[in-house]
NUPA-715545 format. One record per atom (N, C-alpha, C): chain; residue number from 1; x, y, z. Coordinates in nm, 2 decimals, m for minus. Example, Ala and Ser with C-alpha at 12.3 -4.5 7.8 and 13.67 -1.06 7.14 Angstrom:
BEGIN
+-------+-----+--------+--------+--------+
| chain |   n |   east |  north |     up |
+-------+-----+--------+--------+--------+
|     A |   1 |   1.32 |  m0.57 |   0.78 |
|     A |   1 |   1.23 |  m0.45 |   0.78 |
|     A |   1 |   1.32 |  m0.33 |   0.78 |
|     A |   2 |   1.28 |  m0.22 |   0.71 |
|     A |   2 |   1.37 |  m0.11 |   0.71 |
|     A |   2 |   1.29 |   0.00 |   0.79 |
+-------+-----+--------+--------+--------+
This chain:
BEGIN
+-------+-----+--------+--------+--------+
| chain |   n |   east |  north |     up |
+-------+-----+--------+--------+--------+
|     A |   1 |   2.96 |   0.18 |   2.37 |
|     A |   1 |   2.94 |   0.05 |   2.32 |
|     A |   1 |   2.87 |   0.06 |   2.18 |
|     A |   2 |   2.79 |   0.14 |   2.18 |
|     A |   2 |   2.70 |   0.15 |   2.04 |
|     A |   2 |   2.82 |   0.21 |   1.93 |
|     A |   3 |   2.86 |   0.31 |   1.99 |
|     A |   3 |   2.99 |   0.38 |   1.84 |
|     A |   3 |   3.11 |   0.24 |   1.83 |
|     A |   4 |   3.14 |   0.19 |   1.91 |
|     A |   4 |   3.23 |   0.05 |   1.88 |
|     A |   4 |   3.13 |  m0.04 |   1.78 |
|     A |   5 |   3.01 |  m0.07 |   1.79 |
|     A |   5 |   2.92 |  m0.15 |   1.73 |
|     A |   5 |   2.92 |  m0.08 |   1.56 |
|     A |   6 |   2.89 |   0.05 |   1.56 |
|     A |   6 |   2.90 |   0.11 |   1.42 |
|     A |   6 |   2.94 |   0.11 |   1.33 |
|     A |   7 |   3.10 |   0.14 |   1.45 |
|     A |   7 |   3.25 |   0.12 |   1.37 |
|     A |   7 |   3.30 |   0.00 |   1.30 |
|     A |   8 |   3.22 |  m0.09 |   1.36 |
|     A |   8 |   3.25 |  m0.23 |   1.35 |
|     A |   8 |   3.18 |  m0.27 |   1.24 |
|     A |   9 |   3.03 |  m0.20 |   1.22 |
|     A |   9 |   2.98 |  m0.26 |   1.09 |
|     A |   9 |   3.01 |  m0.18 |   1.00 |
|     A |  10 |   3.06 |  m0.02 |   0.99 |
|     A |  10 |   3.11 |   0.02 |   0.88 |
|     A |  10 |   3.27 |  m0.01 |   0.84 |
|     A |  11 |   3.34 |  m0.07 |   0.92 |
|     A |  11 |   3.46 |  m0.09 |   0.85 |
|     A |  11 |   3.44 |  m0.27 |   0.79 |
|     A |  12 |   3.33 |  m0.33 |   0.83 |
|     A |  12 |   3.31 |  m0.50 |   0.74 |
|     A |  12 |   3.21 |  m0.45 |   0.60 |
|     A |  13 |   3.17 |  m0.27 |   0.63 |
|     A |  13 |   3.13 |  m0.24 |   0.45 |
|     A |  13 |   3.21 |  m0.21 |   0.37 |
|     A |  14 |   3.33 |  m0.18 |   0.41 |
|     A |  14 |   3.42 |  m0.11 |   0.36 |
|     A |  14 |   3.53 |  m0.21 |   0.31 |
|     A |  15 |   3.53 |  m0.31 |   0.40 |
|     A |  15 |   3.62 |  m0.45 |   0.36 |
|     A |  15 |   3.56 |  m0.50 |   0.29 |
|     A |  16 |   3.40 |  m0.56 |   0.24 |
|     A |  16 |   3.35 |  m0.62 |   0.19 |
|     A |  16 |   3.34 |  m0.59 |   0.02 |
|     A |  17 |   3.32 |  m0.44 |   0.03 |
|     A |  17 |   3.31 |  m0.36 |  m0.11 |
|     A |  17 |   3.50 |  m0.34 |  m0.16 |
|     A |  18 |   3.58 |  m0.36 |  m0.08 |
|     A |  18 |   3.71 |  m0.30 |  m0.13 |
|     A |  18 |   3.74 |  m0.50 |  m0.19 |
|     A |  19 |   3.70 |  m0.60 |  m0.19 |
|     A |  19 |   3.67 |  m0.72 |  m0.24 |
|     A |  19 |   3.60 |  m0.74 |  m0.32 |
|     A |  20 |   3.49 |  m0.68 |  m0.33 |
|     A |  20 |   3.42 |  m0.64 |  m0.46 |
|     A |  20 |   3.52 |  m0.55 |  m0.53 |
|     A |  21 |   3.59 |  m0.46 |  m0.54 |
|     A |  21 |   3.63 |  m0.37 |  m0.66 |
|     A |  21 |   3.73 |  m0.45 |  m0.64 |
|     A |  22 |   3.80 |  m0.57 |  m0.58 |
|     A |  22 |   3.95 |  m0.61 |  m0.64 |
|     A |  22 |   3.92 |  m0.71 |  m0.70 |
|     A |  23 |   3.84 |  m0.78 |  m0.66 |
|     A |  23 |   3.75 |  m0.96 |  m0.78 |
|     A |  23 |   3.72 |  m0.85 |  m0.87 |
|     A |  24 |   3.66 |  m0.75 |  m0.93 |
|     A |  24 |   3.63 |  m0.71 |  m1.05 |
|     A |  24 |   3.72 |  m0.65 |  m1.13 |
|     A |  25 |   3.83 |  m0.68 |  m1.06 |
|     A |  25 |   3.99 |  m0.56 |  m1.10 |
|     A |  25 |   4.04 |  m0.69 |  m1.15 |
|     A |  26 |   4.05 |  m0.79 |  m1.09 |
|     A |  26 |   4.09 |  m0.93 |  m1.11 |
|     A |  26 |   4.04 |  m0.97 |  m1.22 |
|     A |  27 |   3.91 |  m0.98 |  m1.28 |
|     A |  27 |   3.85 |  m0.99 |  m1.36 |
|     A |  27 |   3.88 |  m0.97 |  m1.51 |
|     A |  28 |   3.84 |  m0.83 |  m1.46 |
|     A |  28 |   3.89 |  m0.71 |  m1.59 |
|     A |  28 |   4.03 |  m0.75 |  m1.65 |
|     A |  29 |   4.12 |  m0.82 |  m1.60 |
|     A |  29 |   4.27 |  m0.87 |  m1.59 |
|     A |  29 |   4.26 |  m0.99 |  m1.64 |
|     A |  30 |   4.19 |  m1.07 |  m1.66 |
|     A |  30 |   4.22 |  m1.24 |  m1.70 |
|     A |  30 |   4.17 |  m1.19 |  m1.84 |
|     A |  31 |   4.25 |  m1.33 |  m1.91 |
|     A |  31 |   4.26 |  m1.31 |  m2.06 |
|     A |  31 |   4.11 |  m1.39 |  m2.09 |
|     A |  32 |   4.02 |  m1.35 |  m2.18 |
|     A |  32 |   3.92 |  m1.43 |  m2.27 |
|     A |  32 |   3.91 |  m1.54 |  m2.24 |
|     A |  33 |   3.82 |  m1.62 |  m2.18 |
|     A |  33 |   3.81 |  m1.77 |  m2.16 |
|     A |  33 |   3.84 |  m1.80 |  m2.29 |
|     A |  34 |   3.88 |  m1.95 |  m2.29 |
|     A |  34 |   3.86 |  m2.03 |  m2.40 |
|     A |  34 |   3.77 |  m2.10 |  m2.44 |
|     A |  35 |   3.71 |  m2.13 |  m2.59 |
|     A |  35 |   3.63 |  m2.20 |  m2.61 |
|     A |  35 |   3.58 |  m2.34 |  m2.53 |
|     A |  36 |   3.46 |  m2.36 |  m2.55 |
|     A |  36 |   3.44 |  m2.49 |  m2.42 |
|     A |  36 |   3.49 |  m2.63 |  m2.54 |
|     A |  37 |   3.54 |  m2.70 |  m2.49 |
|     A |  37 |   3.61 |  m2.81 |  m2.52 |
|     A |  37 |   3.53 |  m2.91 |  m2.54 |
|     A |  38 |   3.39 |  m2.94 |  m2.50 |
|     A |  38 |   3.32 |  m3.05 |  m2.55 |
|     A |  38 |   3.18 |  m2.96 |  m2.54 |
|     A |  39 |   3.08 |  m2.98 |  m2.67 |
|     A |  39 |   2.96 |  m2.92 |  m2.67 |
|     A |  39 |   2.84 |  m3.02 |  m2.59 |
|     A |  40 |   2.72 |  m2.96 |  m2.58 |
|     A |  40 |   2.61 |  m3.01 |  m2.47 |
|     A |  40 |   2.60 |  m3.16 |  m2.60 |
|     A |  41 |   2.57 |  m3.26 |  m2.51 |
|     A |  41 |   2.49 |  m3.34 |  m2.58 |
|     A |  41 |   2.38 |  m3.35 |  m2.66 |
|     A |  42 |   2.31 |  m3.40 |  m2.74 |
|     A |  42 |   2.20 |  m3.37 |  m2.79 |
|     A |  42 |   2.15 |  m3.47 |  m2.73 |
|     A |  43 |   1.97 |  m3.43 |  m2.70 |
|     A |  43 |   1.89 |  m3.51 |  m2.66 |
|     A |  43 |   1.80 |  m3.57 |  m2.77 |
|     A |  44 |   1.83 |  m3.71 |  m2.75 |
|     A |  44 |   1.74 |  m3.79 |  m2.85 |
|     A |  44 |   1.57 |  m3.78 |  m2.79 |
|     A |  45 |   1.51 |  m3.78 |  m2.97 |
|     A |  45 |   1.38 |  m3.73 |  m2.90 |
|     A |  45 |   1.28 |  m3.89 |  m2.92 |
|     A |  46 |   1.18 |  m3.86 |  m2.77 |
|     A |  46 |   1.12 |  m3.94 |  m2.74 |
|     A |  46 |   1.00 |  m4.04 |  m2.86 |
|     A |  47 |   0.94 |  m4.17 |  m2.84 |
|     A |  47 |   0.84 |  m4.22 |  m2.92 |
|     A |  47 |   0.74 |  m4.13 |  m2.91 |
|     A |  48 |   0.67 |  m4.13 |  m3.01 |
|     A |  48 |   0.54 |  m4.09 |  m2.93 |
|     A |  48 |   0.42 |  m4.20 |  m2.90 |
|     A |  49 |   0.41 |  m4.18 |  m2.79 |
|     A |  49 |   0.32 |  m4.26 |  m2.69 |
|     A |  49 |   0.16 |  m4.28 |  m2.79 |
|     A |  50 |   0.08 |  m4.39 |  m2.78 |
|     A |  50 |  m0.05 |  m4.39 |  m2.85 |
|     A |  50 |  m0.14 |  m4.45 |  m2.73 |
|     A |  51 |  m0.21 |  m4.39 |  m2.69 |
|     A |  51 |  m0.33 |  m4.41 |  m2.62 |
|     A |  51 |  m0.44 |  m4.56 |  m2.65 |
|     A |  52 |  m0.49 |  m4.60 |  m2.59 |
|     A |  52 |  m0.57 |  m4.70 |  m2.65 |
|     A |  52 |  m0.71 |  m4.61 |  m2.60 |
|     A |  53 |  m0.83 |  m4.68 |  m2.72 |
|     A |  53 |  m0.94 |  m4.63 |  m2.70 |
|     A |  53 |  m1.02 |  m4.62 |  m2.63 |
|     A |  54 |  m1.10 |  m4.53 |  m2.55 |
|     A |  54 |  m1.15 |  m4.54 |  m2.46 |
|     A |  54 |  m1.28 |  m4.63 |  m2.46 |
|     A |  55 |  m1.33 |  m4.66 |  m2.38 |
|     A |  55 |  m1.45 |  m4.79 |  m2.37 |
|     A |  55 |  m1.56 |  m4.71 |  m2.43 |
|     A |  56 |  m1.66 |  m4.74 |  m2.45 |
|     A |  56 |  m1.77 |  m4.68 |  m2.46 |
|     A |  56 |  m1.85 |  m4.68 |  m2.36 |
|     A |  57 |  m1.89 |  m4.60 |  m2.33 |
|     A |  57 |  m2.01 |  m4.57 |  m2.21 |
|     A |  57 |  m2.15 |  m4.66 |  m2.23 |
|     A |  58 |  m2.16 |  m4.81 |  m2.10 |
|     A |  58 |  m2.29 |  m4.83 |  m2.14 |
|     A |  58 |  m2.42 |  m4.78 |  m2.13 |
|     A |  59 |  m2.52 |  m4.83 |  m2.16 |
|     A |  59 |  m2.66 |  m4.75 |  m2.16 |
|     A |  59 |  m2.72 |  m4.77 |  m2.05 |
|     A |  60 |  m2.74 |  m4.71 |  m1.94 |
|     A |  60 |  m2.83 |  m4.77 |  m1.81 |
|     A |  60 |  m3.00 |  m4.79 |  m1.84 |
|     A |  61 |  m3.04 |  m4.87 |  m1.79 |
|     A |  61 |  m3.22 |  m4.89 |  m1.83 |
|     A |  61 |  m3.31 |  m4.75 |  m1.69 |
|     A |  62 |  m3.34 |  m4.69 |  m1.78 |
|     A |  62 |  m3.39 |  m4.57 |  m1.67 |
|     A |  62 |  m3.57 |  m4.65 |  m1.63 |
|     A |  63 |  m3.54 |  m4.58 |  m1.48 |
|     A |  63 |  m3.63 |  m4.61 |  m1.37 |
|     A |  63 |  m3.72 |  m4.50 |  m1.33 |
|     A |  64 |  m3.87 |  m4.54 |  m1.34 |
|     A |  64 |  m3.92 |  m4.44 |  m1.30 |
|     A |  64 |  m4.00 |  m4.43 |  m1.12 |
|     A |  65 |  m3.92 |  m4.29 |  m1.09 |
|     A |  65 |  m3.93 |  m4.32 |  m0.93 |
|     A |  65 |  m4.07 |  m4.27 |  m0.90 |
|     A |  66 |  m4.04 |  m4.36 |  m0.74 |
|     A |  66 |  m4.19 |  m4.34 |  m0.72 |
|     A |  66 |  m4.27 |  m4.18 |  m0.70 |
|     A |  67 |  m4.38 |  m4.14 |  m0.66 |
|     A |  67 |  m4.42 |  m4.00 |  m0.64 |
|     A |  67 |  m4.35 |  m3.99 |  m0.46 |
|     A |  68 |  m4.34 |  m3.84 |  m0.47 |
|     A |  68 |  m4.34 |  m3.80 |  m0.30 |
|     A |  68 |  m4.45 |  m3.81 |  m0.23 |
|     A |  69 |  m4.41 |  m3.85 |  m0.13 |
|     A |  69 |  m4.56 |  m3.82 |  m0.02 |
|     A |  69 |  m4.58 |  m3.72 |   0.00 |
|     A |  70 |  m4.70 |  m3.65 |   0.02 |
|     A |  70 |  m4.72 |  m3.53 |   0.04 |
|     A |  70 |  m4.72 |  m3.52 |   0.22 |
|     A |  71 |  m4.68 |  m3.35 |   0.17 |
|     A |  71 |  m4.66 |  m3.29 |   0.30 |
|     A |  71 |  m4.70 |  m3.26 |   0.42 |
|     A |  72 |  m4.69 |  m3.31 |   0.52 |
|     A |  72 |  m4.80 |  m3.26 |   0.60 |
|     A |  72 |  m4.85 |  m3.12 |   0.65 |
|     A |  73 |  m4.94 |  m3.10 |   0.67 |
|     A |  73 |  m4.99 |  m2.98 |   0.73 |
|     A |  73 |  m4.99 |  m2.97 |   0.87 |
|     A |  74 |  m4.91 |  m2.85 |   0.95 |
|     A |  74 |  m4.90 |  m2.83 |   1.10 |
|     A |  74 |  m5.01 |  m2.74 |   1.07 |
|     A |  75 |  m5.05 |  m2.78 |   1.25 |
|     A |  75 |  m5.17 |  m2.71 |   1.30 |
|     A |  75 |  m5.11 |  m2.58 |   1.32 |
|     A |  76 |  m5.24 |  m2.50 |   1.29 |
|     A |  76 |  m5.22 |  m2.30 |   1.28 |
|     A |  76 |  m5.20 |  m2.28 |   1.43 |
|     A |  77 |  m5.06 |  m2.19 |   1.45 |
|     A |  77 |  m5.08 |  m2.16 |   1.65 |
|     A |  77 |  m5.11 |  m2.07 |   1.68 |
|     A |  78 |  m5.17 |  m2.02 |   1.77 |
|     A |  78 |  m5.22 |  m1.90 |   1.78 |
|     A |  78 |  m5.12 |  m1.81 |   1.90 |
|     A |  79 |  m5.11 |  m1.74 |   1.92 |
|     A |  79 |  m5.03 |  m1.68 |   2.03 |
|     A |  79 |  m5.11 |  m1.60 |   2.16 |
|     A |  80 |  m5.10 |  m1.62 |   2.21 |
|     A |  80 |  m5.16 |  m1.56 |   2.37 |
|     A |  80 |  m5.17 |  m1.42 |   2.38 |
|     A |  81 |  m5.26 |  m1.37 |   2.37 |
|     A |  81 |  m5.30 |  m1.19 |   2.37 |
|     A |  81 |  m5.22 |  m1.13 |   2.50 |
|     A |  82 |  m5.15 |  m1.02 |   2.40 |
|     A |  82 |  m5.08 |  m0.98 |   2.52 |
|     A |  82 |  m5.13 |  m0.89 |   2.61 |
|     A |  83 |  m5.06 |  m0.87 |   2.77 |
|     A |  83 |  m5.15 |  m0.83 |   2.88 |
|     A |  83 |  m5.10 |  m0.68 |   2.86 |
|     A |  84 |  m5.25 |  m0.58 |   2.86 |
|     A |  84 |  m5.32 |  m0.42 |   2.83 |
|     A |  84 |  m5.23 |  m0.42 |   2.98 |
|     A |  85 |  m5.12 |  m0.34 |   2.98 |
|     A |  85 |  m5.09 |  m0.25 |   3.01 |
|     A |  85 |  m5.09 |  m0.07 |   3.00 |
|     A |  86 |  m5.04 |   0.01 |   3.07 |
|     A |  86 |  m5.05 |   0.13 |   3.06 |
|     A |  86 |  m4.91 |   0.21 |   2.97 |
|     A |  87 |  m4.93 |   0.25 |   2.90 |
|     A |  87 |  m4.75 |   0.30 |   2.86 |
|     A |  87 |  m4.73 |   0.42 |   2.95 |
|     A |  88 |  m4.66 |   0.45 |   3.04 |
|     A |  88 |  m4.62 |   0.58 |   3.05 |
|     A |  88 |  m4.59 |   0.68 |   2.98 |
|     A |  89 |  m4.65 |   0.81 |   3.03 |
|     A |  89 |  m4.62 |   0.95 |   2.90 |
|     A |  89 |  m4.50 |   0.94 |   2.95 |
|     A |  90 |  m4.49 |   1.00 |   2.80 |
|     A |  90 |  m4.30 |   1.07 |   2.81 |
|     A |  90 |  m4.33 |   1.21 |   2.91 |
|     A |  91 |  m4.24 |   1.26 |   2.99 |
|     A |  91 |  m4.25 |   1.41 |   3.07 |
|     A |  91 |  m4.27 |   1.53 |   2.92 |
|     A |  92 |  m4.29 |   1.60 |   2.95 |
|     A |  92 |  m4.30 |   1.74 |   2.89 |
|     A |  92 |  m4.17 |   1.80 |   2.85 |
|     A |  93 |  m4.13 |   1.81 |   2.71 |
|     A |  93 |  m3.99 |   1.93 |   2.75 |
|     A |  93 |  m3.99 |   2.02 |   2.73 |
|     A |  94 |  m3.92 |   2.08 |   2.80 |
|     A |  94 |  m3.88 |   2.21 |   2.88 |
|     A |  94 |  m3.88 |   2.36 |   2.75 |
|     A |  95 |  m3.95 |   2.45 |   2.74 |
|     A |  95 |  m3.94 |   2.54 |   2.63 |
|     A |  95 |  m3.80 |   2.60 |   2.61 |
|     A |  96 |  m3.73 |   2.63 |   2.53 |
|     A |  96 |  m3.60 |   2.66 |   2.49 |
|     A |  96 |  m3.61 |   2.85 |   2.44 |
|     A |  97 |  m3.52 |   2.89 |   2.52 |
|     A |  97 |  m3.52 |   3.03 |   2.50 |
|     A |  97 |  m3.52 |   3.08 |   2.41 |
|     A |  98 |  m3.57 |   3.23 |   2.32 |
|     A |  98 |  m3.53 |   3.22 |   2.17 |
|     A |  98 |  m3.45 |   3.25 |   2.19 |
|     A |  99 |  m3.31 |   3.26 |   2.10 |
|     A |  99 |  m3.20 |   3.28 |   2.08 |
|     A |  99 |  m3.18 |   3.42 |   2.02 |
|     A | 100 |  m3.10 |   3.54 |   2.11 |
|     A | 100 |  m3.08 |   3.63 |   2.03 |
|     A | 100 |  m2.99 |   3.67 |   1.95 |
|     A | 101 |  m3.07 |   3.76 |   1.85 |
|     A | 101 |  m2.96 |   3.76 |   1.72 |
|     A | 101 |  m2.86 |   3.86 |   1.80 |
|     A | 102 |  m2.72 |   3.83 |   1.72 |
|     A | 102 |  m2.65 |   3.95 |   1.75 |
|     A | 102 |  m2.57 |   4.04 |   1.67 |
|     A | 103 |  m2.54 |   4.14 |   1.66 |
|     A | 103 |  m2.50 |   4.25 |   1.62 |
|     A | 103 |  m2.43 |   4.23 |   1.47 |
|     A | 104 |  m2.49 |   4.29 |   1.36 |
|     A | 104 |  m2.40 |   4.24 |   1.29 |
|     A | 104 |  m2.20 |   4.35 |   1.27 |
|     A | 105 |  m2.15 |   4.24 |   1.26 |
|     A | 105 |  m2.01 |   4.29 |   1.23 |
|     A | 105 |  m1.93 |   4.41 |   1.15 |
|     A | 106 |  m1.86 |   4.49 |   1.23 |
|     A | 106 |  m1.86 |   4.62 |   1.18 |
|     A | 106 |  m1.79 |   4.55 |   1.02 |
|     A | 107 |  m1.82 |   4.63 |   0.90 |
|     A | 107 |  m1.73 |   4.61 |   0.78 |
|     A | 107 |  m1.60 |   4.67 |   0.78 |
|     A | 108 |  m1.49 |   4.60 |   0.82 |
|     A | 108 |  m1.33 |   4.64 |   0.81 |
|     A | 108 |  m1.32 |   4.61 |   0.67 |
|     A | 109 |  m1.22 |   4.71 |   0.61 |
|     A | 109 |  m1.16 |   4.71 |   0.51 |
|     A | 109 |  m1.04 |   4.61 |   0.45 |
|     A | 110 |  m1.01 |   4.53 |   0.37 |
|     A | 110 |  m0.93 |   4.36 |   0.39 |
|     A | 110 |  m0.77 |   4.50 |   0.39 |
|     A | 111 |  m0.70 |   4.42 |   0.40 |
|     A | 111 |  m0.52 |   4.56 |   0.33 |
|     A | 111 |  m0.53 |   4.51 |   0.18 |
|     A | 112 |  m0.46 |   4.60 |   0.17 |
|     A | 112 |  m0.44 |   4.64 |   0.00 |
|     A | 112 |  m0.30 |   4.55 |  m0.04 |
|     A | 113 |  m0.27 |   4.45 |  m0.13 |
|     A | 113 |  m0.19 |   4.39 |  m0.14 |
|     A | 113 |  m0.12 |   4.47 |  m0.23 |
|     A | 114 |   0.05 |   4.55 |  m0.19 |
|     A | 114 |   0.17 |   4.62 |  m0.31 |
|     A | 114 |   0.13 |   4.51 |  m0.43 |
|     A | 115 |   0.11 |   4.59 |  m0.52 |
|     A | 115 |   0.17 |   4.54 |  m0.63 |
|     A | 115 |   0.31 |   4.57 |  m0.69 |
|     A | 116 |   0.36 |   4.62 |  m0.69 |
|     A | 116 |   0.54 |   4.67 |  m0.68 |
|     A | 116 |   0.59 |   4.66 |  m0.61 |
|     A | 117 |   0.73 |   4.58 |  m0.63 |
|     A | 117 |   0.83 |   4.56 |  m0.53 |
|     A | 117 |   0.90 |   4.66 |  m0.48 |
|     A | 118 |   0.93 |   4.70 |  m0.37 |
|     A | 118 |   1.03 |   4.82 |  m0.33 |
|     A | 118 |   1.15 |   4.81 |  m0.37 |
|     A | 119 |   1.25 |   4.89 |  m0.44 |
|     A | 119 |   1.35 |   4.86 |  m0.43 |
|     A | 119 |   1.45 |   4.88 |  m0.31 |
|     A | 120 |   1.57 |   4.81 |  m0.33 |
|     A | 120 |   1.65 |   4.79 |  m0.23 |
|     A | 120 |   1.77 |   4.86 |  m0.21 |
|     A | 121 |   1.72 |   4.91 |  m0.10 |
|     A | 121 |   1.86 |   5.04 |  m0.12 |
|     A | 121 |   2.03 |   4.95 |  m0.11 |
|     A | 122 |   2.11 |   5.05 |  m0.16 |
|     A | 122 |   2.20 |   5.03 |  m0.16 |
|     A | 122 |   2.30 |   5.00 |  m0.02 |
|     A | 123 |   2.34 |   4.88 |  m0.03 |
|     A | 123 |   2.41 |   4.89 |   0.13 |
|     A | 123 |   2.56 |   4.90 |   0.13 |
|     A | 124 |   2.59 |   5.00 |   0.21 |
|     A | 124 |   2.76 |   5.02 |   0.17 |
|     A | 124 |   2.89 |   4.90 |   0.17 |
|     A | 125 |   3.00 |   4.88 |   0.11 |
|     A | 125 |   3.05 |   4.73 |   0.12 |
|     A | 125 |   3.17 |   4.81 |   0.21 |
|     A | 126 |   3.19 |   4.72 |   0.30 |
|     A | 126 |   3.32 |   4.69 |   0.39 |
|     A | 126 |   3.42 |   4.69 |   0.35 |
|     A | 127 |   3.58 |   4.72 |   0.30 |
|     A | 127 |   3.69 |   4.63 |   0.27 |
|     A | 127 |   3.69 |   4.55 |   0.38 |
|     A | 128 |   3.72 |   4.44 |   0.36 |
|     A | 128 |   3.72 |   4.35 |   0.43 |
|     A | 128 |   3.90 |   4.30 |   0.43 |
|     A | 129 |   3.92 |   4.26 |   0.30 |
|     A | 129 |   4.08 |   4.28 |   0.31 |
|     A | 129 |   4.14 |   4.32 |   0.17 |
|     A | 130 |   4.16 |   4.44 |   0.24 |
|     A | 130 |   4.21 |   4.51 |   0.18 |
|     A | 130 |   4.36 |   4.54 |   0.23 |
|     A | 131 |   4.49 |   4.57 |   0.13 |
|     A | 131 |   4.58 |   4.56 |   0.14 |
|     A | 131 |   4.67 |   4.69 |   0.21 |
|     A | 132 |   4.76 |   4.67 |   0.27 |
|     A | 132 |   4.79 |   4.75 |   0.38 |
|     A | 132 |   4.84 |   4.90 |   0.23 |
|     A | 133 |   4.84 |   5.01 |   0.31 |
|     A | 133 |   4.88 |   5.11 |   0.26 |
|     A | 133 |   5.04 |   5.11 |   0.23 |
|     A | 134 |   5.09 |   5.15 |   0.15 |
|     A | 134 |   5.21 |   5.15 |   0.07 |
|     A | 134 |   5.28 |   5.24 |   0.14 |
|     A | 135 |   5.39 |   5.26 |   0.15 |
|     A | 135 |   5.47 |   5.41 |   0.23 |
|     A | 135 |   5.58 |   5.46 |   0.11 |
+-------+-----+--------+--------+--------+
């Protein structure tokens, strides 16, 4: 079902693009349009619009406001002493072993990186086909 499905969308790419290359083959084949036969209209241009003047802003009579009341003061609150409990100790921890050192690592020597390539010996060639012997 799926490779029927595939087939089906690659042969509507294949139809789709062989319509593309024949509209552009078609194309390529039609003679030069001809000149357009009536040009754009010209647009007549607008009045220019005049604004009328803006009003003037009147002058308001300023007011002087009254004072704030002052603020009151809240009473200071005191908070309730807290009740003397005992804290519990923390337990004791436990001493930790010392840690022993260990041995240090024998020094191995890293390998030596060739600097020269080996060359490559020669490998013998096969006839492979080679033509029969003559009599």
């Amino acid at each position: 079902m799926a490779f029927s499905k595939y087939c089906f969308l690659l042969s509507m790419i294949i139809m789709l693009s062989l319509d593309v290359c024949l509209a552009a083959r078609y194309l390529l084949d039609t003679p030069a349009a001809p000149p357009p036969a009536l040009g754009l209209p010209t647009i007549p241009s607008l009045p220019k619009a005049t604004l009328p003047p803006l009003p003037s802003v009147p002058t308001l009579p300023t007011t002087t406001l009254p004072p704030l009341p002052t603020q009151p003061t809240l009473p200071k609150s005191t908070l309730p002493p807290l009740p003397s409990t005992q804290v519990p100790t923390l337990p004791t921890m436990p001493t930790v072993p010392k840690v022993i050192t260990l041995p240090p690592l024998p020094a191995t020597p890293l390998p030596t990186i060739p600097t020269t390539i080996p060359s490559i010996p020669n490998i013998p060639t096969i006839p492979f086909f080679s033509p029969p012997p003559s009599n």
